[in-house]
N, C-alpha and C positions, 0 to 999 in steps of 0.2 A: 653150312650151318644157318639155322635159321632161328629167332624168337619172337613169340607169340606171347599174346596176352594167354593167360589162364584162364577156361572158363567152365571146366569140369570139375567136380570136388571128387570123383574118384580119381581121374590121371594124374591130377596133385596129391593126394594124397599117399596114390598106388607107388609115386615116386619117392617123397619126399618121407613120407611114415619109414622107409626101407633104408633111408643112408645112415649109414651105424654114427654120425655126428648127432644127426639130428636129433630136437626136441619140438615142444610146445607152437617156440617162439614163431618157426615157419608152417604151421598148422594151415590146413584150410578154414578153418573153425576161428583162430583167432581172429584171423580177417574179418569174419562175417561177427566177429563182437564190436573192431571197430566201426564196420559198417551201420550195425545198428546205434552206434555215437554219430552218425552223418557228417562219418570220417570219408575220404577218398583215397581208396586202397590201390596199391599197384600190385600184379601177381603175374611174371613173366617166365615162361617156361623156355628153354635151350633147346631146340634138337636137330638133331643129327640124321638128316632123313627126316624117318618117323619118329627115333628114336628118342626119346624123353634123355638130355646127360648133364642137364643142371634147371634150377630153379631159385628164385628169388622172391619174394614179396617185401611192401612196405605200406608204412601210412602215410601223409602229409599232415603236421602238424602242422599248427599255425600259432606262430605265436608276436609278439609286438617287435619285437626282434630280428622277425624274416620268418617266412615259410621254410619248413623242411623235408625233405622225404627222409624216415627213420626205417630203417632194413637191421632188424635185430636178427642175428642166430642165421644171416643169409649171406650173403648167397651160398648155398650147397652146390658145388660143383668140384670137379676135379682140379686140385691146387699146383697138379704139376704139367698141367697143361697150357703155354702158355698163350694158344688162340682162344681157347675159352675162355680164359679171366682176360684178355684183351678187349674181343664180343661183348663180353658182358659189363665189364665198364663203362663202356662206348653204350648200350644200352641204358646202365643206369643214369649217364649222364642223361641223354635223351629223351631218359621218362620225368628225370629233375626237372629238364626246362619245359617238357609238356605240362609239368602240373605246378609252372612257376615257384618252382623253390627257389630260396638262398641258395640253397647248401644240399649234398645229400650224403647224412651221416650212417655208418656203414660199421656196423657188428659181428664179423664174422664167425661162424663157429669152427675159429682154425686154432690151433694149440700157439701160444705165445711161442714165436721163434726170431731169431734176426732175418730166417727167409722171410718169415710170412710178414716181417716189418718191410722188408726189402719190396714185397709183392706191394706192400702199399706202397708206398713212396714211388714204386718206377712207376704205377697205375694212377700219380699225378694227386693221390691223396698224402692231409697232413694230419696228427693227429688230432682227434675232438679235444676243446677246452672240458667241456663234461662228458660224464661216462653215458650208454645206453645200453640199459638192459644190464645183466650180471656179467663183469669180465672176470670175477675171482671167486671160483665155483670147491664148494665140499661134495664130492664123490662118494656114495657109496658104491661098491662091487657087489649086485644083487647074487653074482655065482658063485658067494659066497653065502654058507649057513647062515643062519640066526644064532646059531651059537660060534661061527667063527668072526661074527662081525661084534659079536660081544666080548668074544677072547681078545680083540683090538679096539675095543675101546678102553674109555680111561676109566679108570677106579670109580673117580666120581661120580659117571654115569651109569657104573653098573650100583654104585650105593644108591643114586634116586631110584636108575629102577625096580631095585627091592624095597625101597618104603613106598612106592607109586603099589607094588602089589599089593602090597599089605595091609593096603587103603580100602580095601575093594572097590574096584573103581568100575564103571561102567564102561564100555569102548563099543563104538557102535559107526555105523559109515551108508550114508547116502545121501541119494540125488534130490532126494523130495524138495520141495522150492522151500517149503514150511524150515529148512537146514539151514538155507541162504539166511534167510531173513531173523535166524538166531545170529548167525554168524554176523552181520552187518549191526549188530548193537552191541555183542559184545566186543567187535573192533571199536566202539563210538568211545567205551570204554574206555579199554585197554591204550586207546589213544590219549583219554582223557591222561590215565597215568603216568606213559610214557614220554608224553610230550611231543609228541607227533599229530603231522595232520591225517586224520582218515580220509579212507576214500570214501566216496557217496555212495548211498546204500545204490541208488542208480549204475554207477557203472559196476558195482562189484556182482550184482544180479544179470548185469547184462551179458557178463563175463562167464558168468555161474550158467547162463541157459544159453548161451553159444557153445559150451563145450559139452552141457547137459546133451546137445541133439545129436552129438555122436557116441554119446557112452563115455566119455574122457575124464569126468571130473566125479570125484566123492567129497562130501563133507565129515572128513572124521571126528566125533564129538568125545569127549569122556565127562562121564557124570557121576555123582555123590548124590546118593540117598533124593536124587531127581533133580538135582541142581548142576546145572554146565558148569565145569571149570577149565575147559580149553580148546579149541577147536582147530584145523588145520583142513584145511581147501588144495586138495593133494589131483593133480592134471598127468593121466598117463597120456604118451602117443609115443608110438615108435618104439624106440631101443629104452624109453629113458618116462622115470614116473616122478617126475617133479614138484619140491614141496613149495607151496606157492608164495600161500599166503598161514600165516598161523596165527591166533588170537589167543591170551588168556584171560582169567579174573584173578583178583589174587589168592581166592581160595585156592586156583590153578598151580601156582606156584607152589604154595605150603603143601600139596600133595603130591607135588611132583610127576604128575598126568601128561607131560611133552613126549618122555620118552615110548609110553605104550602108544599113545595115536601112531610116530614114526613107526614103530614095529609092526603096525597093524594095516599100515600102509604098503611095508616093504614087501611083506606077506600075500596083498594080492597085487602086488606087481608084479611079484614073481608069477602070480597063476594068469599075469595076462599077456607073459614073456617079455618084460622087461629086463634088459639085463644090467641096467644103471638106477639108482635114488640119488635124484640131485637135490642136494642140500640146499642150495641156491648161495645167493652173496656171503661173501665171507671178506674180511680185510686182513693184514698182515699183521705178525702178531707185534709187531715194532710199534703197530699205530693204536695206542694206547688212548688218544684221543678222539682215536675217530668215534661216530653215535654211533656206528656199526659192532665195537670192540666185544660187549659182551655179549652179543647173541652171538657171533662169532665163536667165541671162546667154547659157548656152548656145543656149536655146530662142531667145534673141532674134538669136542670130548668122546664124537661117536666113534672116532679114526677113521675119520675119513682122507682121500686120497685129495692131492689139493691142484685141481684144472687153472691154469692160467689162459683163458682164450686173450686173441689179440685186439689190446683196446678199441674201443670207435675212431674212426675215420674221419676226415671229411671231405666231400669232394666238392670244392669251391665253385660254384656257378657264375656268383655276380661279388666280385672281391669287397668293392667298398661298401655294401649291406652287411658282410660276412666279418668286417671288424667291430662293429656294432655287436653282434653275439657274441664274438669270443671273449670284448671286453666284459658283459653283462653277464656272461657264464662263467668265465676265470674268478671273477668276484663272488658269485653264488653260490660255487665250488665253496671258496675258503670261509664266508658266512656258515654253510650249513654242517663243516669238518666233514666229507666226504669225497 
């Protein structure tokens, strides 16, 4: 067994695009977004001989805190193998202390279980104070109709989307940059609203034309009489068409416009042979407090199918810098209710 840096965007891809877990998050493409943030990425390939049988990537964040390497949706590798998640540990440890981290916190795309908890813990990690990337996922099953994923959803969603018709509403999808730079005002918005912080028209463009250069990303818009009322930044790769980011105005809302951009989405995921629509974060419906609750609610009106992957990791590099975050993270956790 051997690991190598990555330094092909087809062998990564020709890999990683094919494990029926996979999404987005271990893209060749996402990489080269945080690169253009003059991020330093790590991207390590497993093989066996020649053969390509696992991969990882990650970024190094930095923050006042401790440096850290974040590995979202990775490592892909085979989970019942126990030299390969040993290898590969022993690896990420390796590239942590090359690239001076703290800590290196660790997202797997493995189904919430007491093994895959077991896998961590015997592999010397404990769990993160804060989450990385989505651990509580709403599934659609793309091989299913359009009319059988509406036979399972809820009343209430099939009532907006017969007043969203009724609307006449406009539904339309592309990559043009002129799409982005709608979509980055109406989040400055929609932020204003909500109470949340947007992200920068910067990195949300830089995001938008790192995935633009493989074909991956649409911006689906729906419009009234020429006026936007909601938009959604929908990222296909692999098995799986991921809904990313979503914006409305409140015009959006009174007309009920969420639900066609989704259907219009699922529609060419299908023609790009997706065979997942991931909802993305979703919270429990117990947590009634969390700021996550009612997008949630909404997410869950589609009947969707509800993924538990196994929370973030962390694998301790330098112990007394790593109390210092857990304590400043445990706290910013309970600050933000999330």
């Amino acid at each position: 067994m051997n690991i190598i840096d990555g330094t092909s965007k087809k062998d990564w891809d020709d890999f990683v695009s094919k494990r029926p877990e996979a999404n987005f998050l271990q893209s060749w493409d996402f990489y080269e977004f945080h690169l253009s943030r003059g991020k330093k990425v790590v991207r390590r390939l497993i093989l066996e001989g020649e053969k390509i049988v696992g991969a990882y990537a990650g970024v190094v964040e930095t923050a006042k805190r401790g440096t850290y390497l974040a590995i979202a949706g990775g490592p892909l590798i085979d989970w019942s193998n126990s030299k390969i998640i040993k290898a590969v540990f022993d690896d990420i440890r390796s590239e942590g202390k090359k690239t001076g981290c703290v800590f290196v916190r660790v997202r797997p795309q493995l189904e919430l279980s007491e093994k895959s908890l077991k896998i961590m813990s015997d592999n010397g990690l404990v769990k993160a104070p804060m989450y990385l990337s989505v651990e509580y996922a709403g599934i659609l099953n793309l091989n299913k109709t359009k009319e059988e994923i509406l036979a399972g959803a809820s009343q209430g969603f099939r009532r907006k989307l017969r007043k969203a018709e009724k609307n006449e509403i406009e539904i339309s999808a592309s990559d043009d940059t002129k799409e982005i730079k709608d979509f980055c005002k109406l989040e400055k918005l929609h932020a204003e609203r909500q109470k949340y912080i947007a992200f920068s028209s910067s990195f949300l463009t830089k995001q938008f034309e790192a995935f633009k250069e493989g074909k991956e990303v649409l911006i689906y818009t729906a419009k009234k009489d020429g006026e936007i009322l909601a938009q959604n930044f929908i990222i296909f790769y692999g098995p799986e068409a991921s809904y990313h980011y979503g914006v409305s105005s409140e015009l959006g809302t009174k007309y009920s416009a969420a639900p066609l951009l989704h259907l219009a989405a699922m529609e060419e995921a299908r023609k790009r042979g997706c065979i997942r629509y991931n909802l993305w974060g979703i919270v429990g419906k117990e947590e009634t407090s969390h700021r996550f609750y009612g997008v949630s609610e909404f997410k869950r009106s589609f009947g969707c199918e509800e993924l538990k992957y196994t929370p973030a990791h962390d694998l301790i590099l330098k112990p007394l810098k790593y109390k210092l975050t857990k304590i400043v993270e445990t706290a910013r956790k309970k600050k933000r209710h999330v």
